[in-house]
C-alpha positions in Angstrom: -13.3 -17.8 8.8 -15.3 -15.7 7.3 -17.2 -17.1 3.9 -16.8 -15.1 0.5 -20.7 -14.8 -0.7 -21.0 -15.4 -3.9 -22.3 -12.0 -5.6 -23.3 -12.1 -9.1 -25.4 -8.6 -8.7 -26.5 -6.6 -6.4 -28.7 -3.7 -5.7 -28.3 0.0 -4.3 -31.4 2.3 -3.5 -31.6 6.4 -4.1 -34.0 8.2 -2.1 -36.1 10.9 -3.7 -37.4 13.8 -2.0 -40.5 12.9 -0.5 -38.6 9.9 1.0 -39.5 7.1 -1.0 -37.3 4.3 -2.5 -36.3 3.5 -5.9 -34.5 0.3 -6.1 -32.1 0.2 -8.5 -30.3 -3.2 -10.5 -29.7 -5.8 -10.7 -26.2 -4.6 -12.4 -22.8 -5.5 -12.8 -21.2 -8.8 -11.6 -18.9 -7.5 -8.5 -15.2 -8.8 -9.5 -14.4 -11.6 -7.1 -10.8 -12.2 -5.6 -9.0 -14.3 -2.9 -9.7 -12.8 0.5 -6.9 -11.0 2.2 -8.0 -12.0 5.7 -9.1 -15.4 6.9 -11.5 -14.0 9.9 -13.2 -10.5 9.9 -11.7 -7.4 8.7 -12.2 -4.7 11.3 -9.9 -1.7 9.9 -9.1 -0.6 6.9 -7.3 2.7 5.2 -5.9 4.2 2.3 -2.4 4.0 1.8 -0.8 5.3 -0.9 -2.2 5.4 -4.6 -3.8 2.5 -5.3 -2.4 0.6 -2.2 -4.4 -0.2 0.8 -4.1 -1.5 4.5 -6.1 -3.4 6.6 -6.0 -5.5 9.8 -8.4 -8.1 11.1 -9.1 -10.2 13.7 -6.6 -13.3 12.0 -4.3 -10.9 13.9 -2.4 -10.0 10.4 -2.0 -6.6 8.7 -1.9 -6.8 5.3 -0.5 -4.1 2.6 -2.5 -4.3 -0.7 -3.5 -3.2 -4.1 -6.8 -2.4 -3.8 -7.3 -2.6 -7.9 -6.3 -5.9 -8.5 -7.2 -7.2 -4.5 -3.3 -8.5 -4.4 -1.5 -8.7 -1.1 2.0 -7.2 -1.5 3.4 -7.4 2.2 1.9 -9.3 5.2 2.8 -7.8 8.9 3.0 -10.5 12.0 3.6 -9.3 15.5 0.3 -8.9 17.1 -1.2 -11.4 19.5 -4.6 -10.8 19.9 -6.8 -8.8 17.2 -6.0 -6.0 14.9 -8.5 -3.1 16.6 -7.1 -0.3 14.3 -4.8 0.7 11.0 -3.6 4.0 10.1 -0.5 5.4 7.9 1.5 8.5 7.8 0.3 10.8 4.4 3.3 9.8 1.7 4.9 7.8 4.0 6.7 4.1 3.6 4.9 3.3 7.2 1.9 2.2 8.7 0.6 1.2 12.2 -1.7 -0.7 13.5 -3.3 -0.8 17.3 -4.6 -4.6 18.9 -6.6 -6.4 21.7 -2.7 -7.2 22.9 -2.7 -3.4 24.4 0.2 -2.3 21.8 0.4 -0.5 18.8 3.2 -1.1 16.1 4.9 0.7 13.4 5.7 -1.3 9.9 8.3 -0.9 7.2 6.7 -1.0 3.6 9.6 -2.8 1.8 10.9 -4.0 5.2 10.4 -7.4 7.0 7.6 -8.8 8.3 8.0 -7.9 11.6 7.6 -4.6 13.1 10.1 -1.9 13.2 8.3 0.2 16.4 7.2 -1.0 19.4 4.7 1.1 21.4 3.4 -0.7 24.5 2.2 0.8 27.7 -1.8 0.6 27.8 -3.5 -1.4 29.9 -6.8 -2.6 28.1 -7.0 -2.5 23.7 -6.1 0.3 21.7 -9.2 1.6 20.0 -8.0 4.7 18.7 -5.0 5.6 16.4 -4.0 8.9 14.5 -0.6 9.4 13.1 0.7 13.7 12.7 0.5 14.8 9.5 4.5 15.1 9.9 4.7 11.6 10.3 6.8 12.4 13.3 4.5 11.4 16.3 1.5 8.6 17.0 -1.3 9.4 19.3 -3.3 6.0 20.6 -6.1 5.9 22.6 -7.8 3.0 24.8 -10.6 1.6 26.6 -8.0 2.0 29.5 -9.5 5.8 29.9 -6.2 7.4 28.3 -4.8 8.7 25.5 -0.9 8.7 24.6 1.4 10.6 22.5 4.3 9.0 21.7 8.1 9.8 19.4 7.8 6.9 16.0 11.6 7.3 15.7 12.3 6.1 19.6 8.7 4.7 20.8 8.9 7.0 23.9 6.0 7.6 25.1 5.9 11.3 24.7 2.5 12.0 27.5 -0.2 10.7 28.9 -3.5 11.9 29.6 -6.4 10.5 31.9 -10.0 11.2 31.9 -12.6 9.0 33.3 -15.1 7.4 31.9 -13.1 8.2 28.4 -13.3 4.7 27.0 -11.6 5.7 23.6 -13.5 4.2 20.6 -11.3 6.2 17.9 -9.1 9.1 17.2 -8.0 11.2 14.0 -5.3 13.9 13.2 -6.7 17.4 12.1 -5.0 18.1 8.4 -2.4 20.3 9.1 -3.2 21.3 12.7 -1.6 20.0 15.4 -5.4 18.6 17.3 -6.6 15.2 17.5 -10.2 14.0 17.8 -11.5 11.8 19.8 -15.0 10.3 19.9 -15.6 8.0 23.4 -18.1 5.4 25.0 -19.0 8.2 27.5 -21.2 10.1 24.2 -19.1 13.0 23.5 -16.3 14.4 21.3 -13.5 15.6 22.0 -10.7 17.8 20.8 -7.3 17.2 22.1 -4.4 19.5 21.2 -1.7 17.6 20.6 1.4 19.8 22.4 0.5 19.5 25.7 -1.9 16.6 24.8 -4.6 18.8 26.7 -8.8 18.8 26.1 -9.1 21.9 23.9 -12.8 21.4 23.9 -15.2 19.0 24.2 -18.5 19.2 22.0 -22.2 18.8 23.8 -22.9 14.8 24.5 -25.0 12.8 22.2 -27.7 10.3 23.3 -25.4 7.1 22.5 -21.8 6.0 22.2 -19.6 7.8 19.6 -18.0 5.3 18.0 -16.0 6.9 15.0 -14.3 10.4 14.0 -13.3 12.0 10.9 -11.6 15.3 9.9 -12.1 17.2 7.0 -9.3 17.9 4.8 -9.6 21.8 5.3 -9.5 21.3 8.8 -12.5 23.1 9.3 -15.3 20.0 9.9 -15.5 17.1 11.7 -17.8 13.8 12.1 -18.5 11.8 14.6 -21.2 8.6 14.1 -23.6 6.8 16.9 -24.1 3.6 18.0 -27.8 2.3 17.9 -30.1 -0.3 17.0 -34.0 -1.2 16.1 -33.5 2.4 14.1 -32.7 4.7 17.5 -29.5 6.3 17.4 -26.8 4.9 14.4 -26.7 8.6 12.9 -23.4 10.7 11.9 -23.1 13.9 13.1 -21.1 17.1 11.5 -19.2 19.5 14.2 -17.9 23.1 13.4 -14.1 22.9 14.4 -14.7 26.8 15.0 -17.8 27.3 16.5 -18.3 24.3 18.4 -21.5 25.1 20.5 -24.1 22.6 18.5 -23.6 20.2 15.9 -24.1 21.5 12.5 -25.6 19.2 10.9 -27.5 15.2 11.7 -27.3 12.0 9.4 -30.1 9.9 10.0 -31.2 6.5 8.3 -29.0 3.6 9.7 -31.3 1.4 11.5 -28.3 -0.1 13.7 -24.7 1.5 15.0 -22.9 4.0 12.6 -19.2 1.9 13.1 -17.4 4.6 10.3 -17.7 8.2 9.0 -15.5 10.1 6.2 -15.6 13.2 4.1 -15.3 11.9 0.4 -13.8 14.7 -1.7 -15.7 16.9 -3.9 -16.4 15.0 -7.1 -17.1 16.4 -10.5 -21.3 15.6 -10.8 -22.1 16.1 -6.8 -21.6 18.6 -3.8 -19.7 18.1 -0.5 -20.3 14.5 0.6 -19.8 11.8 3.5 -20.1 8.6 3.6 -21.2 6.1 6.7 -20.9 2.2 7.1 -23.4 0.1 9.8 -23.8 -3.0 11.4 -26.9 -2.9 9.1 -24.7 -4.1 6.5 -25.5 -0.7 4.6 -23.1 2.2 3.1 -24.8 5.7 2.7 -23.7 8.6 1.1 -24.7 12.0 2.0 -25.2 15.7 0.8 -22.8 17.3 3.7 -24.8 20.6 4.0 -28.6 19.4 3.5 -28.1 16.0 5.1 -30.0 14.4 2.5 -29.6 10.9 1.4 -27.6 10.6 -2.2 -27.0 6.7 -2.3 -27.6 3.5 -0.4 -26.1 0.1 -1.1 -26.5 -2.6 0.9 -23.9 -5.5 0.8 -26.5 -8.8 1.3 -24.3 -11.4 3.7 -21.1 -8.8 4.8 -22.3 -8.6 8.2 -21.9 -5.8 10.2 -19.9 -3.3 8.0 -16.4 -1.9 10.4 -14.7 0.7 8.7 -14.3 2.8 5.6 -11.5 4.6 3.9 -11.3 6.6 1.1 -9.3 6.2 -2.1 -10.1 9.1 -4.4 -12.9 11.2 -6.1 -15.1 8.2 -6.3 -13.9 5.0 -4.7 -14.3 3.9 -1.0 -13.4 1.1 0.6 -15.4 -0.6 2.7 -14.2 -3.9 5.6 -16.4 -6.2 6.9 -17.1 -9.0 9.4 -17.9 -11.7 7.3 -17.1 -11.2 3.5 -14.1 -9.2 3.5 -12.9 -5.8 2.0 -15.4 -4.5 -0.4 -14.7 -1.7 -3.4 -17.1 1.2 -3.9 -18.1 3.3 -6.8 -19.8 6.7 -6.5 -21.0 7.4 -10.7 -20.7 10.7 -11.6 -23.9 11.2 -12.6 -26.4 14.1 -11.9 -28.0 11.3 -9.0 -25.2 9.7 -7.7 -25.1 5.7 -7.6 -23.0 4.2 -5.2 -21.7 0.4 -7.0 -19.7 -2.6 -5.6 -17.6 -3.2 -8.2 -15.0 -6.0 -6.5 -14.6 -7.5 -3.2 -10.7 -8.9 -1.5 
């Protein structure tokens, strides 16, 4: 089980221009409540407002609020480890992807067991992206396939195979009907979704790609590295329309880059992301000069697994040993990036 640290303060860094460090804090005591998980937490996403969900490797997926850390509903049907957790935008559903090779569908308000079935793969699911519609689920595996399948029946709606395509994770382009789809084989690639076809795949990178993330204007994507010992572990921003080169490189993780997301524009900062690592840090960025706005590191989380964003300022944050952490970004004219609870 992983142990709650005990976190009185803590401490976040800005960088300034010539690339030195200010450390910042101690500050605020970080709120502390009864974890939702009793092993590592290795997916977590934004649900509805102020509602969150999250699977972990105690096999559960758990719906909760993310404000006061409670768990309203607890999902069991998995036998192995929760890989993945997604949900359909305004939706009563979510799903969630496991070591056991299926992926489920769950009833907010429903029982505990799942409503949807989608089996089929024949190694984990490591990638899952519901349509904006809410009408179909694409999952992806280390099986070299990715799968398109009806929610209201579970047919499996296509199946494609490339080789080498160990999935690692898979998104759904706002209102478009193309998936992305980041591998073990170094590249990116962009599916579209009605013949479940390769639209394009981007140039390879130097190390596995281990997450994806659309922008909400469809435009943008990200994709993040694994690495260690500082080589590798950056995020990387792709052109949707001109896909030749990346546009833009995040570097400064000294270990793998496990999540990437756009944050939304926020009243005191420009276009941002945001990346987690196995270094146990969270980074935000300026989107178009790359530079670094904010680091915090969480002392004694472990490697950091997944992000999710909750509005303007607030980001979730799951780890391997200390649970689901919440994150602040001040609206001030240099951005400070604050733990402010932990569930």
């Amino acid at each position: 089980m992983g142990k709650l640290q005990s976190k009185i303060s803590f401490h976040t860094a800005k960088y300034r221009a010539d690339g030195s460090v200010e450390e910042t804090g101690p500050v605020r005591a970080v709120r502390q409540h009864g974890p939702v998980h009793t092993d590592a937490v290795t997916s977590v996403a934004a649900l509805k407002p102020e509602l969150c969900v999250s699977g972990g490797r105690d096999k559960s997926v758990a719906v909760c609020s993310w404000r006061s850390g409670a768990v309203l509903q607890r999902f069991i049907g998995h036998e192995r480890e929760v890989t993945k957790v997604t949900s359909a935008l305004d939706s009563n559903r979510v799903f969630s992807a496991s070591r056991d090779k299926t992926a489920m569908m769950w009833e907010l308000h429903g029982t505990s067991g799942p409503s949807q079935h989608f089996p089929g793969h024949d190694l984990v699911i490591t990638g899952l992206a519901v349509s904006p519609d809410g009408s179909q689920l694409c999952t992806g595996s280390r099986d070299n396939t990715v799968r398109k399948w009806d929610i209201e029946t579970g047919e499996c709606l296509g199946r494609a195979a490339i080789s080498r395509n160990l999935v690692t994770h898979l998104c759904w382009v706002p209102g478009e009907p193309y998936v992305i789809q980041t591998s073990e084989d170094k590249t990116v690639r962009v599916w579209d979704s009605r013949g479940l076809r390769v639209a394009h795949t981007f140039p390879a990178k130097r190390h596995i790609q281990t997450c994806c993330d659309a922008s909400q204007d469809g435009r943008y994507c990200l994709s993040s590295s694994s690495g260690s010992a500082g080589e590798g572990g950056e995020a990387t921003l792709w052109d949707l329309r001109q896909t030749r080169n990346p546009v833009c490189e995040y570097r400064g993780h000294f270990q793998t880059t496990t999540s990437c997301v756009f944050l939304p524009q926020g009243p005191a900062w420009a276009l941002a992301i945001a990346t987690a690592s196995c270094d146990s840090t969270v980074k935000v960025w300026d989107r178009d000069t790359a530079a670094c706005l904010a680091t915090l590191c969480l002392e004694g989380s472990g490697p950091l697994a997944s992000l999710a964003v909750c509005d303007s300022s607030t980001l979730l944050c799951a780890s391997f040993n200390s649970g689901i952490h919440i994150l602040q970004l001040s609206n001030h004219a240099d951005p400070v990036l604050e733990e402010v609870a932990v569930f």
